[in-house]
MDTraj code that builds the backbone (N, CA, C; nanometers):
import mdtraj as md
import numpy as np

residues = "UNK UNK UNK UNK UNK UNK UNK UNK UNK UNK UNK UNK UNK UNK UNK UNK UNK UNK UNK UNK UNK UNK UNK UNK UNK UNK UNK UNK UNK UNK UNK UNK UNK UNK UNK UNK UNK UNK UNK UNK UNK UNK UNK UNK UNK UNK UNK UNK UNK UNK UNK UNK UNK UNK UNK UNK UNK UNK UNK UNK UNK UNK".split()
xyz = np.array([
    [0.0838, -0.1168, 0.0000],
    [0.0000, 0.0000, 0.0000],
    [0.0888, 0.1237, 0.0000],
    [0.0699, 0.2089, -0.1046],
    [0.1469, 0.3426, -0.1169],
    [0.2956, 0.3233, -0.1084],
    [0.3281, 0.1763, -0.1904],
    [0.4488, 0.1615, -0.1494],
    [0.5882, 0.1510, -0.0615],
    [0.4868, 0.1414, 0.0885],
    [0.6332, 0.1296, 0.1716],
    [0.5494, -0.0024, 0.2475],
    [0.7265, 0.0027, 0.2995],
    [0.7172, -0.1850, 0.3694],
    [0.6795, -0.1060, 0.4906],
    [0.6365, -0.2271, 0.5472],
    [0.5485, -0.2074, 0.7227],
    [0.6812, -0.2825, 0.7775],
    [0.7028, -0.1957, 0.9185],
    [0.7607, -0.2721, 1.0284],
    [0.9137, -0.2875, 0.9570],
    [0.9584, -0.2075, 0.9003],
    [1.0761, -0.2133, 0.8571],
    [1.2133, -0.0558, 0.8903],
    [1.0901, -0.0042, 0.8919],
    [1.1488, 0.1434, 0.9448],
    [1.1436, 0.1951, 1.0858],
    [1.1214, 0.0839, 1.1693],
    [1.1312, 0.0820, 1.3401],
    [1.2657, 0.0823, 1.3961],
    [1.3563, 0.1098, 1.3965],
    [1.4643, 0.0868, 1.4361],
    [1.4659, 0.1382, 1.5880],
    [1.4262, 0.2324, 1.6139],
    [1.4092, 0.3003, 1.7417],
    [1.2816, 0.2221, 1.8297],
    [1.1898, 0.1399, 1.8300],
    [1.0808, 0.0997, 1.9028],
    [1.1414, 0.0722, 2.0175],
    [1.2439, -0.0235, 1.9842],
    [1.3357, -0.0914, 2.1731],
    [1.3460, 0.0589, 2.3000],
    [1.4127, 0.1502, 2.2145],
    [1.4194, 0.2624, 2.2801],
    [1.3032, 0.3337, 2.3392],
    [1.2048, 0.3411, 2.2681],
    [1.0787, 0.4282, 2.3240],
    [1.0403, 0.3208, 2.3616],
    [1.0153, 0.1894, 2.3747],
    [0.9311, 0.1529, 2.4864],
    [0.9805, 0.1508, 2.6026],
    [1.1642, 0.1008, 2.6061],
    [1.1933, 0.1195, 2.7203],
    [1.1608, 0.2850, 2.7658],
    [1.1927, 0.4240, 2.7083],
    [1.1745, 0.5487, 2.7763],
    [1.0019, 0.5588, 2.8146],
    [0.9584, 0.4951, 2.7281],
    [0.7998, 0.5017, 2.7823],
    [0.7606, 0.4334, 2.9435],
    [0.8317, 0.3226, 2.9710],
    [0.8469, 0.2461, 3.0688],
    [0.8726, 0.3827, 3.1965],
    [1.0128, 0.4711, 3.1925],
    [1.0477, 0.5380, 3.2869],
    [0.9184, 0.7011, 3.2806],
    [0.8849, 0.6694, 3.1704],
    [0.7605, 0.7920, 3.1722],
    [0.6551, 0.7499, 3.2361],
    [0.6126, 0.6602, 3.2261],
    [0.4786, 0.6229, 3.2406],
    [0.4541, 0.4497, 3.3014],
    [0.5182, 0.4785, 3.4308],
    [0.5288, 0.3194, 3.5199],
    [0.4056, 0.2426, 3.5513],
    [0.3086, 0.3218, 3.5003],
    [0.1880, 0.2570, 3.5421],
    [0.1100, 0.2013, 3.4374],
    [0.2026, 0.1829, 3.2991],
    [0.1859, 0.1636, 3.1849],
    [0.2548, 0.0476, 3.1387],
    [0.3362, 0.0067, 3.2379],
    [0.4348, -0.1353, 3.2481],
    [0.3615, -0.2147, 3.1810],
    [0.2757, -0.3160, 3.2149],
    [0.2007, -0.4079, 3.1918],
    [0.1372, -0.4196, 3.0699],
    [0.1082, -0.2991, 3.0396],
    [0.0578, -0.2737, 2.8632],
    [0.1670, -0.3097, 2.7591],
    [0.3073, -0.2233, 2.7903],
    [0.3864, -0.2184, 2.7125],
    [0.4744, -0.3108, 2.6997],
    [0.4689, -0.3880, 2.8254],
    [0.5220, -0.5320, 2.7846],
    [0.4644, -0.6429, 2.7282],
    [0.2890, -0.5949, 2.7391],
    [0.2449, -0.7161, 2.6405],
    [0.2307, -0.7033, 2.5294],
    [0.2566, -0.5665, 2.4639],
    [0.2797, -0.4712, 2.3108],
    [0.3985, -0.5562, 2.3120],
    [0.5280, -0.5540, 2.3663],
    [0.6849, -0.5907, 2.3160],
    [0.6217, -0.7621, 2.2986],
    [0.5346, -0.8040, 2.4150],
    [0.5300, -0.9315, 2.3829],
    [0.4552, -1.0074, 2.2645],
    [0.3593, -0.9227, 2.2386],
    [0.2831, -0.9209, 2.0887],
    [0.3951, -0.8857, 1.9320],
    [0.4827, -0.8348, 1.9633],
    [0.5634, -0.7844, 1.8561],
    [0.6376, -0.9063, 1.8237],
    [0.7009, -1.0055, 1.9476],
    [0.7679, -1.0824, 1.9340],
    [0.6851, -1.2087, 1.8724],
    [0.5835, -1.2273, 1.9660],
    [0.5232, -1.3517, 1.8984],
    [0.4769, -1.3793, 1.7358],
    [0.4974, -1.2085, 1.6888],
    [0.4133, -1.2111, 1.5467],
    [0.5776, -1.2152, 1.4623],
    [0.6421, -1.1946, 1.5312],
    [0.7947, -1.2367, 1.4263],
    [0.8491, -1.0525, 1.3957],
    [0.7687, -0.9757, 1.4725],
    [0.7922, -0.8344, 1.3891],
    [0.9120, -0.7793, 1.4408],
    [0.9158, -0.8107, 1.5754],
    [1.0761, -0.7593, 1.6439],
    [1.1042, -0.8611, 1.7776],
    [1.2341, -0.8407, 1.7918],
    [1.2344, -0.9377, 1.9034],
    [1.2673, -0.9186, 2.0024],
    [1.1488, -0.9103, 2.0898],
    [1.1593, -0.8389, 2.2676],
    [1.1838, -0.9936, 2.3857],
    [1.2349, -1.0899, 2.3304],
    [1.2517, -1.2300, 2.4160],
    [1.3422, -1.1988, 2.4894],
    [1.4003, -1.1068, 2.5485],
    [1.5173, -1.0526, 2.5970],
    [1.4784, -0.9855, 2.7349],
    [1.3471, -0.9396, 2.7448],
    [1.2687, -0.8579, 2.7792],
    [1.2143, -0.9372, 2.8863],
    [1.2008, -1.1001, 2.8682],
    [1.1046, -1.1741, 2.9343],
    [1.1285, -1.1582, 3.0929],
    [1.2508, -1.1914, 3.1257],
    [1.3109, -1.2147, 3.2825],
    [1.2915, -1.0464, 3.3382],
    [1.3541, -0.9635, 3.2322],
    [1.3219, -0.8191, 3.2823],
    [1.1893, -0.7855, 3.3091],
    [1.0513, -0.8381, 3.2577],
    [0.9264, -0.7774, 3.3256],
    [0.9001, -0.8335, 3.4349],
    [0.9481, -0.9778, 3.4441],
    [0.9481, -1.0250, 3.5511],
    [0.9812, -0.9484, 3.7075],
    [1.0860, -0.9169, 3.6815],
    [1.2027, -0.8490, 3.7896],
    [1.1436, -0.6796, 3.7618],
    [1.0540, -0.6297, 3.7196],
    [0.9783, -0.4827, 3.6982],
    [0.8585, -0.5088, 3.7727],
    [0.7855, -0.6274, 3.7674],
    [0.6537, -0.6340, 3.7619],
    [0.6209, -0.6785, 3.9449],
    [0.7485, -0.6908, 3.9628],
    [0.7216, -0.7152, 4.1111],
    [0.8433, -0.6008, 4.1905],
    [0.8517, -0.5114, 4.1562],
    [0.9405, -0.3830, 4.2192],
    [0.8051, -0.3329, 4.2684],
    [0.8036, -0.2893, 4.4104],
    [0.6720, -0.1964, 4.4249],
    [0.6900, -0.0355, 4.4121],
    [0.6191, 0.0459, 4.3636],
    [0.5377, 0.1126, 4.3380],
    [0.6041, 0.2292, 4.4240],
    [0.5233, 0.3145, 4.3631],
    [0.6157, 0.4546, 4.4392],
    [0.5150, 0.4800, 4.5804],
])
top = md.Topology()
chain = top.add_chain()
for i, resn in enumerate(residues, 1):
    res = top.add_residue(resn, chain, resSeq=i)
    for name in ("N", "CA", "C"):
        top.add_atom(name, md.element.get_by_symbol(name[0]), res)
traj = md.Trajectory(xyz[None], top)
């Protein structure tokens, strides 16, 4: 469509989700199941990520 490839011009996503993470902590849980949706569909690969939400998802809270 209109000639450009999808999901090819992301190079930066790793970065803004992690800065989105330190913006918006209460947004954790969303944005790791976005990284985890990205991975399962083959589009980028956030498997790296797995042990780290782990070790986020149980830090408490301000």
């Amino acid at each position: 469509m209109w000639g450009l490839t999808m999901f090819t011009d992301l190079p930066c996503v790793g970065a803004q989700l992690r800065e989105a993470l330190d913006v918006h902590p209460s947004a954790t849980p969303a944005l790791f199941a976005f990284a985890d949706r990205l991975t399962g569909a083959g589009i980028l690969d956030f498997s790296g990520w797995a042990g780290w939400s782990d070790r986020v998802s149980d830090r408490p809270g301000p």
